[in-house]
N, C-alpha and C positions, 0 to 999 in steps of 0.2 A: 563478724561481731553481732552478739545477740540484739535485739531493738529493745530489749529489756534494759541491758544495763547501763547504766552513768559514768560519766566521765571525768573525773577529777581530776581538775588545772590545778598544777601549785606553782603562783608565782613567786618573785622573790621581794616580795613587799612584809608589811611586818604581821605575823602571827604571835601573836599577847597569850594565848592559855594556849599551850598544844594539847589538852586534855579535851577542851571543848570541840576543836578540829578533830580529835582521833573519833571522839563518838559521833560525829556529822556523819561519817565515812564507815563506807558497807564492805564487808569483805569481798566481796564480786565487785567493787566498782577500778574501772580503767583507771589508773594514775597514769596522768600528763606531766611531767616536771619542765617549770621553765627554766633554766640555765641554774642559774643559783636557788633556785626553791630547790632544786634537788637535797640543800640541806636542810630543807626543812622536812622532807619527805626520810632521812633518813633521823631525826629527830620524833618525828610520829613513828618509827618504825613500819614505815611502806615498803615496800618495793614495785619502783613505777615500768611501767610497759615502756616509754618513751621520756625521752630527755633531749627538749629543743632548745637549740639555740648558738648563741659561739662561745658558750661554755666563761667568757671572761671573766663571772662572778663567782667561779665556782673555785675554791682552793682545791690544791694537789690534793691535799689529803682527803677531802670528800669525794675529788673526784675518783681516785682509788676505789674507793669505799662503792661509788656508788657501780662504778665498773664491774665489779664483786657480785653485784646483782644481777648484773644480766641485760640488762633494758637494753631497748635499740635506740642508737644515736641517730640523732638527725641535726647535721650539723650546718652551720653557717661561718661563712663570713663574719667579722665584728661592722665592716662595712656593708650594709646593706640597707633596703626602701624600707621593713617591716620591720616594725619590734620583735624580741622573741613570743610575748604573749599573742601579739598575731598571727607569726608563724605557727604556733601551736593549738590558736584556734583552727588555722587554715586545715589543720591533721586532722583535730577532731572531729570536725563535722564531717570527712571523708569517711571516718567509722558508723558514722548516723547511728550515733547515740539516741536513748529514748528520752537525755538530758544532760545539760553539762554543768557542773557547779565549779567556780574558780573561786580559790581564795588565794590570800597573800597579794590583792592586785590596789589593796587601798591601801591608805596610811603612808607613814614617811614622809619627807621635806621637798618630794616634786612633785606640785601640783598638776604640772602638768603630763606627768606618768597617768596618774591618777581619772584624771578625766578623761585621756584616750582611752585608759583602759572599760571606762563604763561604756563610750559609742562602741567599742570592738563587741562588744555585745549586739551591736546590729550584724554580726558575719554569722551568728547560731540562726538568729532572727529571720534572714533570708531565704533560708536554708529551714523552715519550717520546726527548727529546735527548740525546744524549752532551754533558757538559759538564766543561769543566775549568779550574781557575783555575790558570796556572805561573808561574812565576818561575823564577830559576839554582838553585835547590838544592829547591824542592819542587814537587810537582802535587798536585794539591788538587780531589776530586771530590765528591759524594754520591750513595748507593747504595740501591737497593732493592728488588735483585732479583741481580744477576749480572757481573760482570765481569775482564778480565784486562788486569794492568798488567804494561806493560814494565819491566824493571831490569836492575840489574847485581848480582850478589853481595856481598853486606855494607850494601847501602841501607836503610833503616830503612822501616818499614811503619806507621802505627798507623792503630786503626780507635777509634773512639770513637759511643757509641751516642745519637742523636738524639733515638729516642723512650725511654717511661718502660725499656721494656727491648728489646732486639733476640734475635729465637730462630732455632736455624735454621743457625748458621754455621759455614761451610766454608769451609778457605784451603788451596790447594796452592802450593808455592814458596818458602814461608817457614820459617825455623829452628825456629819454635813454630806447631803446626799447630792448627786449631780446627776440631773433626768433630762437628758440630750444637751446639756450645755455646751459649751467650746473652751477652750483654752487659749488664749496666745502667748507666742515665743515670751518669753522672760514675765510672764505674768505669775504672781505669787496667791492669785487667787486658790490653788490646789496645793497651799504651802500647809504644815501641819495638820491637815483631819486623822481624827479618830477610830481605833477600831470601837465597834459598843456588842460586837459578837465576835464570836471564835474562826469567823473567815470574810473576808472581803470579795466581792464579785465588781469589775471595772471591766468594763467593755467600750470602747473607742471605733467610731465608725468609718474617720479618715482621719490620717494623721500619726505621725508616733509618738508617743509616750514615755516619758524615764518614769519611773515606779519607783520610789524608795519607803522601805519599812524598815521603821525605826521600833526597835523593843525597848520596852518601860520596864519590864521584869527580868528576873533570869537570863540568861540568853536560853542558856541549854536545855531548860525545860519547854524554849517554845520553836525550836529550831524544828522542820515537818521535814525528816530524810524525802 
């Protein structure tokens, strides 16, 4: 696999506009389908390279459908240690991707899906990958070293700290600037800052990072393939 191309996760979480997901998504990029996103992957009109999981969410009739396509299975057990969204990071990063975008992994009524799914973001992380989870109003990454996000002025920023404390940090771009400060665990001091330019630069010296951005406008107009 080329180090050019992206990898798109679809999990089976909820996707609200599939108009805004189909133009996120490049026609060269790898589709991952996690068990039941696969229906959503045949609702965007995809056809994914791989389909992980133990298939439990997925109906006959999709499943058909998505068999039709071709992809290769990679199947599971229902009983098993890893979610399917783990198992599927586990593949991707085997391809070393030059990035991997998962949607479908927020929203819905278990919290607790939800929040694993943002730490599964440390498996790209280790592995030296760009990674990010988006939806229409957030991107959602984890950091440990450097990076610059696109936005638009007035988008909200927070950084929240992973480990017992993060030291080290530098943000250009945003209303409230922070030039080597720290963070610690559960502190809200890095709770809503601002973009006041069209990109954010946060660099973190030790420590990890949850990053979330929040969009005030549009989504579609500010979402950077």
């Amino acid at each position: 696999m080329a180090q050019s191309k992206r990898v798109i996760i679809i999990a089976n979480g909820d996707l609200e506009n599939y108009s805004f997901y189909r133009r996120l998504i490049n026609e060269d990029d790898l589709i991952i389908c996690v068990n039941g996103g696969s229906a959503h992957a045949l609702a965007l009109e995809l056809k994914p390279e791989y389909v992980v999981g133990d298939l439990d969410s997925l109906s006959l009739e999709d499943l058909q459908k998505i068999e039709g396509l071709g992809p290769h299975f990679i199947k599971f057990p229902s009983a098993k240690d890893k979610s399917d969204l783990e198992l599927a990071l586990d593949h991707a990063v085997t391809l070393q991707p030059a990035e991997i975008i998962i949607i479908g992994a927020l929203g819905g009524k278990r919290t607790d899906h939800a929040f694993v799914n943002l730490l599964l973001l440390n498996i790209p992380l280790k592995e030296g990958i760009k990674a990010r989870i988006i939806d229409q109003t957030q991107e959602i990454c984890l950091l440990n070293s450097e990076t610059i996000l696109a936005g638009e002025p007035g988008d909200y920023l927070s950084l929240f700290s992973l480990s017992s404390k993060s030291e080290d940090i530098y943000t250009e771009g945003l209303k409230y600037s922070l030039q080597g400060d720290s963070l610690e665990f559960a502190s809200t001091l890095g709770l809503s800052n601002e973009f006041n330019s069209s990109e954010a630069r946060i660099k973190v010296g030790a420590g990890l990072l949850l990053v979330i951005k929040t969009r005030s406008g549009k989504p579609e107009a500010q979402v950077r393939k």
